[in-house]
N, C-alpha and C positions, 0 to 999 in steps of 0.2 A: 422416437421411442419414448413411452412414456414413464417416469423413472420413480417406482414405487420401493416401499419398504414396509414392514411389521415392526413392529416397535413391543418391546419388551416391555411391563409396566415397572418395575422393578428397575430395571437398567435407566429408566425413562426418570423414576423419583432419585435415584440416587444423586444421577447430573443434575437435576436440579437443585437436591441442597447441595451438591458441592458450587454449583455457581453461585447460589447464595451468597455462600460462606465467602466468593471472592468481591462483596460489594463492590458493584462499579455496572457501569454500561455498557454494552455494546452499542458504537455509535456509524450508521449507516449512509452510504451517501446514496440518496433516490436521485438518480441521472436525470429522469423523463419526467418526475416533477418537480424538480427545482428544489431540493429538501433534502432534511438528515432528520431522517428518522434515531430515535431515543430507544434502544432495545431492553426489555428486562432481562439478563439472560437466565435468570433463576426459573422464570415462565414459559419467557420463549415468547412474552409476547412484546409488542411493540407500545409502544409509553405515548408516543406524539412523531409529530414530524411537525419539526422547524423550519419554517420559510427559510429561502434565499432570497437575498435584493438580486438575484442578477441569473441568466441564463448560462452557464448552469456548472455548478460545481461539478468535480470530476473525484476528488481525495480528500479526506480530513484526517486532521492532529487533532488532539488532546492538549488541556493546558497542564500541566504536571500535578495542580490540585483539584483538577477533575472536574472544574465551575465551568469553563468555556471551550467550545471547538473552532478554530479556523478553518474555512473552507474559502478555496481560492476558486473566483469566478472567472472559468476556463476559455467558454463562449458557444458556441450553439455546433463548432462540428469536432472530427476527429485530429490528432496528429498529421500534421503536413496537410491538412486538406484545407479548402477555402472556406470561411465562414468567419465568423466575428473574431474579435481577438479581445479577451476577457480585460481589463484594468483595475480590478479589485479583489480584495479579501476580505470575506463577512467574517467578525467574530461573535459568534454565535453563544448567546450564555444557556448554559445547560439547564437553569431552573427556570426562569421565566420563557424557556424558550423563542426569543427575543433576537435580531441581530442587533447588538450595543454598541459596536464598533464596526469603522472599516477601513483598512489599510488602501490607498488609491494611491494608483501608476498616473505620472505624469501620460503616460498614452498605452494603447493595447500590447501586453505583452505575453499572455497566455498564461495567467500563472498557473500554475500545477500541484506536484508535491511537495506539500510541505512536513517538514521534519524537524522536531523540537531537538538543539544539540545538547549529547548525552551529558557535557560539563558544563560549559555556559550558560543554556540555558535558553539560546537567541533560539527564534526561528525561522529556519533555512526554506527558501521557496524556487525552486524551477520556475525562471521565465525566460520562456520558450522563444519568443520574439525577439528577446535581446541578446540572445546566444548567455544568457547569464542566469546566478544563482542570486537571489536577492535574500540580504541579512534583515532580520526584523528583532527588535527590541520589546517582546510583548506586554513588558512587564506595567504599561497603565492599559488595561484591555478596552477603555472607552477610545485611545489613543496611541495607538503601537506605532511606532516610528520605523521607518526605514533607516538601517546603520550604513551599509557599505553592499557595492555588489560582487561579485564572484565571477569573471568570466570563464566560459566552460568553452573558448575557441572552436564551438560546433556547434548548427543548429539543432533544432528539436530536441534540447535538452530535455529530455520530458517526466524520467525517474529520478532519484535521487536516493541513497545510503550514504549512511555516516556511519563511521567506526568509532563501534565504542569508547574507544579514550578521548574523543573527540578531533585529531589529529588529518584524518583523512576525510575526501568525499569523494562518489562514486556516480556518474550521471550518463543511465542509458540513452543515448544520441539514435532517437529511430531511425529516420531518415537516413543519416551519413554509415550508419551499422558498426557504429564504435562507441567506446567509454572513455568518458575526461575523467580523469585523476586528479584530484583538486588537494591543493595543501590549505587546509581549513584557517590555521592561525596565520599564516602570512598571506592569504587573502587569491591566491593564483595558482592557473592550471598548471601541472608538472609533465603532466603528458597526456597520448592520448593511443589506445589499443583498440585495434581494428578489431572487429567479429566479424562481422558478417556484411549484405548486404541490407540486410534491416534485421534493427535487434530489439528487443520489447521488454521494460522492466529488472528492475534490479534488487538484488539482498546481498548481504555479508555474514557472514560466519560471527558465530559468538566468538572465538578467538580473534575474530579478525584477521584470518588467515588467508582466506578466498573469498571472494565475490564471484556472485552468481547475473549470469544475463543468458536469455532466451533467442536463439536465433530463429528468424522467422520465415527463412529461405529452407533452410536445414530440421529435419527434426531433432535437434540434440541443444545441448545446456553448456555454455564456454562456463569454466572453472579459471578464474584467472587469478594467481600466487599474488598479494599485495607483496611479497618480497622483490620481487621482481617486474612488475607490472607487465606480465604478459601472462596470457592463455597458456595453462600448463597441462590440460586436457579437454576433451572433448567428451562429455557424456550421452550417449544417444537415447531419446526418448520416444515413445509411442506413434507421438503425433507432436505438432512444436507448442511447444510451453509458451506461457506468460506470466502470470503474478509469480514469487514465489515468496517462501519463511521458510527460515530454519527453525528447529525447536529449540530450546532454551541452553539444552545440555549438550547443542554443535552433533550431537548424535544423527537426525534425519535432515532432511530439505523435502519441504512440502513444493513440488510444482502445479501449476493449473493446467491444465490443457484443454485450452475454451474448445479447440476445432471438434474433439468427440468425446466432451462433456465427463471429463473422468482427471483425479487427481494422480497425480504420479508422487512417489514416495521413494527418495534418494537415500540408499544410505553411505553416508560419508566419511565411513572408512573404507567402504572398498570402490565408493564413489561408485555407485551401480544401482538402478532401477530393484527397488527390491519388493515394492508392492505398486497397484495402481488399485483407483478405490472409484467407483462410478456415485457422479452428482447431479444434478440437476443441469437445466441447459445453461450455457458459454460459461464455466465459471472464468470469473477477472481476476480479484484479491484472495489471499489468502491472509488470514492473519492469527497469529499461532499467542495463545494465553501466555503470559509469562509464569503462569504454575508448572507449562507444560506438559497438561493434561488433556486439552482443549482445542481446537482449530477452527476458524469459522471461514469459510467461503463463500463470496459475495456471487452467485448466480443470476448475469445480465438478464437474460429472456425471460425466465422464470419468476422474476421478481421477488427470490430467496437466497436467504443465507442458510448455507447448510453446517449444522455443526458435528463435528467428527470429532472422535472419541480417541484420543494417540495409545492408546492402550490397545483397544483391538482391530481398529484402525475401522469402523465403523461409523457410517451415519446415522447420530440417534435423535437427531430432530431437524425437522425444515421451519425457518423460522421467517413466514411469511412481512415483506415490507412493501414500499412501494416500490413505483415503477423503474425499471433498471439501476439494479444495487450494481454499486461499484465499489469506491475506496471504503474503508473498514478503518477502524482506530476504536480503544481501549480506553476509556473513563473512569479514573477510581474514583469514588467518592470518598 
């Protein structure tokens, strides 16, 4: 089905000077050409695409001053399947569009998501091959150092969340269909919560109360209590979810539901599907503004990001990039 919209011109200039006003980038990972694209989001249009040294990024981070992206070189197939296994991390400088730096595994380990921690400051990477989380020191970007690694006692580590105070991490294990519970400052796993028989993608609650994972057997969304580390309900969904964001004020949780190309809208008081929003084909990422006004979704097939408006829960622009957008990350300048 093919997935149209009318666009209001009015509605259409507003978002624009408000994205303006939020100087910074939307910054894209192009799957199928090897690249991160640079988005304007004030336009809507795309700025460049940044080579990668390597086949082929899956996720990127931001550096907190908005000069450089990491993108971890994943390798040429999917989770648990056979194909290369990636041994590096391009750091990618924003202005010269340039890779400057590059963080390299003594051998292939899949790296993944990486996630800059909320106090520290290090950057945290899923590698999938070593059943571990790898610590990185970013802080010379021609030369980021490997600190210490994080065993997640599971393979196919594949997602990754941190809770805000820095204290916790959260790693969806596809394969095994469970989550490791990681205690961040003393360096090891605490436990580990079965879901399902394969589970996809992970988020956390602004309070940090719940963490969110998609089971991929099941159409429904485990809600698991960080007080207690178990699944404290079951939310049923559409069809089965993958990426998800909460929004800023812990009020919604945005889900993806690649299989029939439509968002699902949690809300998280009464924990219940309360809107679903139709987007382009397979969306993957979702990645929610921290104005929270904003949400952008990375649309595999389609080779777009759709931006949705948390106000009237509306898509008010298709923001054309390259070939299968995937992971999503925020630039301020």
């Amino acid at each position: 089905m093919t997935f149209k919209h009318t666009f209001v011109l009015a509605a259409a200039l507003t978002t624009a000077a408000s994205l303006h006003a939020q100087q910074g980038h939307l910054l894209v990972i192009e799957k199928g050409s090897q690249s991160l694209a640079i988005v304007d989001p004030a336009t809507g249009q795309k700025l460049a695409s940044a080579p990668e040294s390597g086949f082929t990024g899956h996720e990127v981070a931001a550096s907190l001053d908005g000069r450089y992206a990491y993108v971890p070189i994943y390798g040429n197939s999917g989770v648990g399947k056979p194909g290369t296994d990636g041994s590096q991390i391009d750091v990618i400088d924003l202005a010269s569009r340039q890779v400057v730096g590059t963080i390299t595994f003594a051998h292939g380990v899949r790296p993944h998501d990486p996630v800059i921690g909320p106090k520290d400051h290090l950057l945290y990477v899923t590698t999938e091959i070593d059943h571990t989380i790898t610590v990185i020191d970013p802080s010379d970007p021609k030369a980021p150092k490997i600190v210490a690694t994080i065993p997640t006692g599971e393979p196919e580590s594949h997602m990754l969340a941190l809770s805000h105070d820095g204290k916790r991490g959260y790693t969806a294990n596809v394969g095994p269909g469970n989550v490791s519970v990681i205690d961040i400052p003393n360096r090891k796993t605490i436990t580990t919560i079965p879901i399902s028989k394969s589970t996809q993608r992970i988020s956390i609650s602004p309070d940090d109360k719940m963490v969110f994972t998609s089971d991929q057997i099941t159409p429904r969304l485990a809600v698991i209590d960080t007080a207690t580390n178990k699944v404290s309900k079951w939310i049923p969904l559409p069809s089965p979810g993958y990426g998800s964001a909460p929004t800023p004020d812990g009020r919604w949780l945005l889900v993806a539901l690649n299989q029939t190309n439509k968002v699902a809208v949690i809300d998280l008081k009464s924990l219940t599907v309360a809107h679903v929003i139709e987007v382009p084909d397979h969306p993957q990422e979702i990645l929610v503004h921290q104005n929270g006004k904003t949400a952008y979704i990375a649309c595999n097939i389609t080779d777009q990001v759709a931006e949705l408006d948390l106000a009237t829960w509306k898509v008010t622009r298709l923001i054309q990039v390259g070939k299968s957008a995937d992971g999503l990350a925020w630039s301020t300048r």
